[in-house]
N, C-alpha and C positions, 0 to 999 in steps of 0.2 A: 758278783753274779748271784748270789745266795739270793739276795733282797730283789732279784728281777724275776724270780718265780713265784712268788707270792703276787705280783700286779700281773703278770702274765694269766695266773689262774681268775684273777678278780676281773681281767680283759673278758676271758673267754666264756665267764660265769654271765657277764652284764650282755655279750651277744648273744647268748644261747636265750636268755630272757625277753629278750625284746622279741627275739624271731619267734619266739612262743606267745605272744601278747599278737602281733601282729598278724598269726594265721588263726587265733583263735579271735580275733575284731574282726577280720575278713567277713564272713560269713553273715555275720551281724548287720553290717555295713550295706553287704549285697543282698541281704532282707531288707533292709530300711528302702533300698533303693528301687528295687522290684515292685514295692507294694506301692510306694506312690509313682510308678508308672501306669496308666490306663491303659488295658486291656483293649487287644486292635481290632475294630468293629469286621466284621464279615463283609466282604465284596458283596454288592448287590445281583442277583442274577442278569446274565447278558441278553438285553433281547432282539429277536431275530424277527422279523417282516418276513412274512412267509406267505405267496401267494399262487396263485393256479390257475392256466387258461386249460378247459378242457377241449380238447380237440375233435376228438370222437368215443360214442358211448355203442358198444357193439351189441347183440340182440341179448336181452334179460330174458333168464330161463327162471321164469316162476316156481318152475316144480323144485330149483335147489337155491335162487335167490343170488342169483350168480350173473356178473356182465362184467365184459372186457372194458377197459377205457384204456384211452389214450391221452395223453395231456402233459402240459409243462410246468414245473413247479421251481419255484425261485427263492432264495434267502438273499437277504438285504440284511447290515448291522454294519454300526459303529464302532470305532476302538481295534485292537488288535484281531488280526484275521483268527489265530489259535485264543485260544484261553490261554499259554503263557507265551508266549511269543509274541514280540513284536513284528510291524510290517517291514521295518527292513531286513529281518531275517527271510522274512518268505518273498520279496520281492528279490534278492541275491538267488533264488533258484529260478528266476528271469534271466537272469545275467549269465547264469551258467547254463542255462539248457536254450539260449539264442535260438544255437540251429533246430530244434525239436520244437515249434508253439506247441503241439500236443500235447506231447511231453512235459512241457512246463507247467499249462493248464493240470495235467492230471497230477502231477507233483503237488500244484496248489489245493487241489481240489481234498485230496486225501489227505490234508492236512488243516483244512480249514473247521474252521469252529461248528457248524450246523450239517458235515457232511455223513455224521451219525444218523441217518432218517430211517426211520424204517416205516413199513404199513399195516396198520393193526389189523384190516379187516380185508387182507389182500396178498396177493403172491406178485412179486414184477417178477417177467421175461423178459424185459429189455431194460438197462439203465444207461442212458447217452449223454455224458457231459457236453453242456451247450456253452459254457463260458465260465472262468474263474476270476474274478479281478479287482486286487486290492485299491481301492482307492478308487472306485469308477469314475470316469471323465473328470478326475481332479478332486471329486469332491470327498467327504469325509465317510462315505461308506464304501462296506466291500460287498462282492456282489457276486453269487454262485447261482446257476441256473443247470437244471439236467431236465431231459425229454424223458417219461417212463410211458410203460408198456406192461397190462399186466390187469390179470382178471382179481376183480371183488366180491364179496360175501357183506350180504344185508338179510337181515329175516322179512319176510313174506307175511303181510297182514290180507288178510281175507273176509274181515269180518262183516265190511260192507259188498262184496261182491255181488251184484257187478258194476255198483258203484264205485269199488275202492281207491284206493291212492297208496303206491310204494314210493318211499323214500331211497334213493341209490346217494350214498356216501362216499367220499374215501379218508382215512382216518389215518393220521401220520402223527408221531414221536420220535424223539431222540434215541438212539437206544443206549448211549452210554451217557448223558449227564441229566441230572434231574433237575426241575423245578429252581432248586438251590441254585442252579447255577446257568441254565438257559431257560428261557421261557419262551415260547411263539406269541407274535400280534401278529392277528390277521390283518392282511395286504386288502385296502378293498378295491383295487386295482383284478381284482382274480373277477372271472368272468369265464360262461361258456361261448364256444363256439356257436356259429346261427345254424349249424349242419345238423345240433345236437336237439335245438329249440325248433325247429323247423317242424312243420304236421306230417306226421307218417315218418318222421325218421327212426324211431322204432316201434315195430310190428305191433297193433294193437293196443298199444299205448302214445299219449302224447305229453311234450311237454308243460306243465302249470306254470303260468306267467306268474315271474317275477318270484317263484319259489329260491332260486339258485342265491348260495347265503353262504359263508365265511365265519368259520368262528373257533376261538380255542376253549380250552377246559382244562382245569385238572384232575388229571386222571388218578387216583387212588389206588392203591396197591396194599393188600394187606400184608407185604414181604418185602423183605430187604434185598432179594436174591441170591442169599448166602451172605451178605457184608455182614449181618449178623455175629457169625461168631466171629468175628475180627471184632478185638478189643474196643468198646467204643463205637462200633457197630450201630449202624438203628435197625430199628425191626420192621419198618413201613418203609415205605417211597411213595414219592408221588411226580411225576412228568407231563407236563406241559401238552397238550393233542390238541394238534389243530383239524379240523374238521370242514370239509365243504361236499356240500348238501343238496340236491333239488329233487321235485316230485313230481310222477310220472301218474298220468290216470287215463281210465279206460273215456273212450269220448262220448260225452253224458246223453244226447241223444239217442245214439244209438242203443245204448246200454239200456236208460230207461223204457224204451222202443221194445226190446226183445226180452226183456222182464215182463211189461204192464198188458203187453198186447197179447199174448198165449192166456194169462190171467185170466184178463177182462173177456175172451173167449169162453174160456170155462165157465167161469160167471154166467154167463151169457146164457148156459146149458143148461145148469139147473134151474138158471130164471123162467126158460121156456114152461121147462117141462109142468109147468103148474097154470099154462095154459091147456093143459090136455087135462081131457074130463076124467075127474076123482076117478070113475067106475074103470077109466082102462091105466088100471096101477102096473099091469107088466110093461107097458110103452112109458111112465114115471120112470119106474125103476132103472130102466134098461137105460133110457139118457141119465138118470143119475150116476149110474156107475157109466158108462162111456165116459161123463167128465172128470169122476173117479181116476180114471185107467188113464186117461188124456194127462193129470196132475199129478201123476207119478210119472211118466215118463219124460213129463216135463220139466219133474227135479233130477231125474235120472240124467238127462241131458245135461243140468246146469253141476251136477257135481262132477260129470267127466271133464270138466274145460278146467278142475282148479284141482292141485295137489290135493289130497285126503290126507290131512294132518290134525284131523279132530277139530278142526273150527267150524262153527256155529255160522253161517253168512249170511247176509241181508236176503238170500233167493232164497233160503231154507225159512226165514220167517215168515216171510212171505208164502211160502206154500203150506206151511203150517195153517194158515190166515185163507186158506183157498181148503182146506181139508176140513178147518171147524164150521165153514161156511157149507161146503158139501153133506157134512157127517148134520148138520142144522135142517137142509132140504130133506132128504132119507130120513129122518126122525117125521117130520110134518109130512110127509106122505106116506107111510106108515099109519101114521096116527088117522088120517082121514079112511086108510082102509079099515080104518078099525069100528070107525065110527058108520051104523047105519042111514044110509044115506035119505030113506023114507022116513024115519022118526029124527031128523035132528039136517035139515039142509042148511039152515043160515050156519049150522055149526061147519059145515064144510065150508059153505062160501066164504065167511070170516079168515077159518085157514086159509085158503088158497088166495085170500087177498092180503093176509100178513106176509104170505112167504113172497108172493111178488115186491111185498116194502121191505122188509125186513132183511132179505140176503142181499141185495145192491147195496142199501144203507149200510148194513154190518157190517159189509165187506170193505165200501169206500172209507169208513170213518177208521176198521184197520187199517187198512192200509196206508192211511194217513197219518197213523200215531206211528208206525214200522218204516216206514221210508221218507219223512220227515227230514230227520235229523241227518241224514245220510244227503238229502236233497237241496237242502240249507246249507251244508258247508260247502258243497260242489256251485251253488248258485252263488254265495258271495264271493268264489274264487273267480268264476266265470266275470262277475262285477267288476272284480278286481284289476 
């Protein structure tokens, strides 16, 4: 028995050793192993077909830039309804909610992949699930549709008025996955209603042919939303905004109509008055300032009809363009009082035959470089 505690301690020496060899290789081993594994690429972002019939556009309040719409908006996508879930997970809340379709749809719906939406430049009143359904008619997409309700916010450009043109939007995102991981393609299947494009369907305004357009962007964000201070956090976002678009303007006839015609009246005023003989300057005067008085109350008019928000407008150039023309006659009839009319007649007649050429000319060739450019986009839209 002596001679068996001696191998017993050399047993118990050679396991203790190996087990210390073998958890100190461990690690080693599962270094070597680790490193030549490749690193697993990122799932590509999932995309969604997003598109929109718009039904009806309710009356646009220029003074705040504001209109109700009505309209249907749809997502289409491949692959699993959720981002981790598969479709036989959510087609089993089929199975279990039989007696309820509702129910079942709204079960699907709040848990499908694109039912995050929200609207960037808009409030909804109403959200009404229209259909939820994995796998549509057999084939390999799923397919969520809701009817909304619900007023929008665009800014108000004025600067051609009463030429102008407002753009009405509605501007949809995700609001819980980013970029990284859904992105919107616009459905060109989206299209308005003919109630919306129809003439006179909103007040004062009409629809621009073939304006109505579909399209995404990504949106920018200088924040993270907080994910920041979580470990690993980024400090930007950026989300996928689909956008659909068209433009409404005032109808160009008319508008040019009730701009050129009060003008060309005034015009008309001071061009007279220089057929009245030099010597009776108080019957000059008196029509020049009645055209005067006439061109102020004529822009006094055209700035009641549009919000006072500090814009500069094509009617304000334009009367500007009718003031230096007025403030041009009153200088030249002045000047002829001034001038004796026994020692100097061709110097009068010269005058009064510049100012009959000079304030039509000056005024038409203004007015020509000033509403131009405003006249040329509305005519090749009209072309269009």
């Amino acid at each position: 028995m002596a001679r068996k505690e001696p191998v017993r301690s050399r047993l118990v020496a050679i396991v203790l050793l190996a087990a210390l060899v073998s958890m100190s290789a461990a690690p080693i081993f599962a270094s070597s192993t680790s490193a030549q594994a490749p690193p697993r690429a990122p799932d590509p972002p999932r995309q969604v077909y997003v598109g929109m019939y718009i039904n009806d556009i309710g009356t646009f309040d220029l003074g705040t830039g504001s209109y109700s719409a009505d309209f249907y908006v749809w997502f289409r996508w491949q692959g699993n309804w959720t981002v981790t879930a598969d479709n036989s997970t959510v087609l089993s809340l089929i199975a279990t909610a039989s007696s309820s379709q509702t129910g079942s749809e709204a079960a699907l719906a709040s848990s499908g992949l694109p039912t995050h939406f929200e609207f960037m430049n808009g409030e909804v009143s109403s959200r009404s699930l229209i259909a939820a359904q994995p796998h549509f008619n057999g084939t390999a997409y799923n397919f969520l549709e809701y009817r909304i309700h619900g007023t929008f916010h665009v800014p108000v450009q004025f600067g051609d008025y009463p030429l102008d043109e407002q753009t009405l939007s509605i501007q949809m995102e995700d609001s819980f996955y980013p970029n990284t991981t859904l992105v919107y393609v616009p459905d060109q299947g989206s299209v308005l209603d003919p109630s919306v494009t129809a003439y006179g369907a909103i007040p004062g305004l009409s629809y621009v042919h073939n304006s109505f357009r579909v399209y995404v962007v990504n949106h920018f964000y200088n924040t993270a939303f907080g994910y920041q201070v979580i470990p690993g956090g980024n400090t930007t976002s950026s989300y996928s905004r689909f956008v659909a678009q068209f433009t409404l303007s005032r109808p160009f006839a008319a508008s040019v109509t009730s701009l050129l015609l009060p003008v060309g009246i005034i015009i008309a005023l001071a061009v007279v008055c220089f057929f009245i003989d030099a010597e009776k300057f108080e019957e000059r005067i008196a029509l020049l300032v009645t055209a005067v008085l006439t061109a102020v109350l004529l822009q006094v008019n055209f700035a009641s009809t549009v919000p006072s928000d500090g814009q500069f407008t094509l009617a304000d150039r334009v009367m500007l363009v009718v003031y230096a023309v007025l403030a041009l006659g009153i200088v030249i009839a002045v000047l002829e009082k001034r001038i004796r009319r026994e020692e100097h007649p061709e110097t009068i007649l010269w005058l009064d035959r510049f100012a009959l050429v000079i304030i039509p000319l000056a005024t038409l060739i203004a007015l020509l470089l000033v509403i131009s450019p405003a006249c040329a986009i509305r005519s090749c839209q009209l072309v269009g």
